[in-house]
C-alpha positions in Angstrom: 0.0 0.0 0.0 1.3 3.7 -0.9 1.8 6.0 1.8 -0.8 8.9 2.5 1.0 12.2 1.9 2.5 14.4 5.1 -0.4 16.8 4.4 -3.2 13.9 4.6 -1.3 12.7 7.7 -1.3 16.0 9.4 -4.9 16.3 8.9 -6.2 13.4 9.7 -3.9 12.2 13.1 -6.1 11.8 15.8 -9.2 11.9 13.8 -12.4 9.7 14.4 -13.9 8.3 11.0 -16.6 5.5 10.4 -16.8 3.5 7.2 -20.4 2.1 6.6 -20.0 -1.6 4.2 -16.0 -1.3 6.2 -15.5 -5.0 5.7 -14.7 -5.0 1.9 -14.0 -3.6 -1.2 -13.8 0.8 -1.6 -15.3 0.5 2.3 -12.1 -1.6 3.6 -9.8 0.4 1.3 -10.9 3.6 2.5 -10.8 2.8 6.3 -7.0 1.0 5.6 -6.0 4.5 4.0 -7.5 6.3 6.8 -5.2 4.1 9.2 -2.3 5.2 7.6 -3.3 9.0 8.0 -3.1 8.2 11.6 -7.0 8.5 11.8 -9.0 6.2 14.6 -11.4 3.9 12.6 -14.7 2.3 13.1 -15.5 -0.3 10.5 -19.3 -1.2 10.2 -20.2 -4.7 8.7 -23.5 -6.3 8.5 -22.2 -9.9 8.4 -18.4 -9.9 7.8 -17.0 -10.1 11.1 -14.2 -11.9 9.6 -13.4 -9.3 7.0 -14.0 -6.5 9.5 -12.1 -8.1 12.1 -8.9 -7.9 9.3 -9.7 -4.6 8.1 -9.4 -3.9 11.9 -5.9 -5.4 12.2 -4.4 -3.6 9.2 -5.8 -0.1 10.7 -3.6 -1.2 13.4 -0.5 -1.7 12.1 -0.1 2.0 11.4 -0.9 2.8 15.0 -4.2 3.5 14.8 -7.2 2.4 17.0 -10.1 0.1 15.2 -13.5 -0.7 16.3 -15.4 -3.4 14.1 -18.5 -2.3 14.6 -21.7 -4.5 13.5 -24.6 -3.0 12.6 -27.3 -3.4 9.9 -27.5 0.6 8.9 -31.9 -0.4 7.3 -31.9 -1.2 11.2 -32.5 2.3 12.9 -32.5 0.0 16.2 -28.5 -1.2 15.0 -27.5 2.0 13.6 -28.2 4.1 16.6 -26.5 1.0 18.5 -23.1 1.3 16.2 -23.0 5.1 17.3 -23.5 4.5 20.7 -20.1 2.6 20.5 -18.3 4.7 18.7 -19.1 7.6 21.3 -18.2 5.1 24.3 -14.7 4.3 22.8 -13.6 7.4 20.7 -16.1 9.9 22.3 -16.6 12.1 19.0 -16.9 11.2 15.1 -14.8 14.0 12.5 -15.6 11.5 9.5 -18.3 10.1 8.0 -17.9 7.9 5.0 -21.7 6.3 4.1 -20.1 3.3 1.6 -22.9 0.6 2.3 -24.9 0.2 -0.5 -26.4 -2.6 -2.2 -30.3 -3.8 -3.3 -29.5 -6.9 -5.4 -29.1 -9.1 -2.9 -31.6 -12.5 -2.9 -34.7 -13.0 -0.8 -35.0 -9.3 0.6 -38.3 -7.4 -0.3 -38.2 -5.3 -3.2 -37.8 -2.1 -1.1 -34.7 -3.3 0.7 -32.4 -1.2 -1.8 -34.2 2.2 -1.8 -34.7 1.4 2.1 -30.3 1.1 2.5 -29.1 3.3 -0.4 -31.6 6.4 0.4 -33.8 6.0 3.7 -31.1 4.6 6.1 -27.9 7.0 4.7 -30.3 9.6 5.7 -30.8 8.3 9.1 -27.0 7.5 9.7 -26.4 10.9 8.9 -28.9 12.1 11.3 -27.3 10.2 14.2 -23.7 10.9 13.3 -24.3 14.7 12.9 -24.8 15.3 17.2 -21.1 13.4 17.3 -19.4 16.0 14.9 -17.6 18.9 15.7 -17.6 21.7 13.7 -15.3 20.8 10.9 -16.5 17.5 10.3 -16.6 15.7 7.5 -19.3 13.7 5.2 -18.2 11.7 2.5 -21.2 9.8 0.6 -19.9 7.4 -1.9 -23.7 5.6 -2.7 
C-alpha cells in the first residue's frame, strides 16, 4: 500500500472516522488508508466479522485504534446501537464515510435497496451529525 501524503497525515492524526460496508472492497480500502493518515477507525459490517475483524488489524499496524462495529445501517435500532459505541470508545466522530450500499441481494423485499441506499444513509447521517464537531466531514460514496 502507498503511503498517505504528510499533508493527509497531518490532517487526519487523531481523527475519528466511520466507514459504513468497512468489511470489503472501496469501504475496507478507505478505512486501511484512513489508518495510515493516523485517523481512529470504526469499521461497520453487517455480516463480515471476519473481513472487518482484518480490516481492523491492518488499521492497526499504522498505529491507529479500530473498532469493528456490527450494525445493519436499514436497522435504525442497530445503527443508533453502532454510534452508541463509537461515542463510548472514541467519544466524538470527524468522519463520515456512508459506503454501504447494495439492493441486489436475494430474498430481501423489493424495497430493501431504496430502504439502505436512500432511507437509512439519511438516518445514519442524522445520528452521526450530534457526534461531529464543527469541521466534520461527510463523504457519501452511494
Amino acid at each position: 500500500m502507498t503511503k498517505p501524503s504528510i499533508y493527509n497525515v497531518k490532517r487526519l492524526a487523531g481523527k475519528v472516522a466511520l466507514v459504513t460496508g468497512g468489511s470489503r472492497g472501496v469501504g475496507a480500502r478507505t478505512a486501511v488508508i484512513l489508518g495510515q493518515a493516523r485517523a481512529n477507525v470504526a469499521i461497520n459490517y453487517r455480516d463480515k466479522i471476519r473481513r472487518a475483524e482484518e480490516v481492523a488489524e491492518l488499521v492497526r499496524r499504522f498505529g491507529s485504534r479500530a473498532l469493528p462495529v456490527k450494525a445493519d445501517i436499514t436497522s435504525a435500532l442497530e445503527t443508533a446501537e453502532m454510534f452508541a459505541k463509537v461515542r463510548a470508545l472514541f467519544g466524538k466522530l470527524d468522519v463520515l464515510v456512508l459506503n454501504a450500499s447494495g439492493g441486489l441481494e436475494k430474498d430481501v423485499a423489493p424495497s430493501y435497496a431504496m430502504e439502505l441506499n436512500k432511507t437509512a444513509q439519511v438516518r445514519a447521517l442524522e445520528d452521526a451529525i450530534p457526534l461531529m464537531a464543527d469541521g466534520g466531514r461527510i463523504v457519501f460514496v452511494t
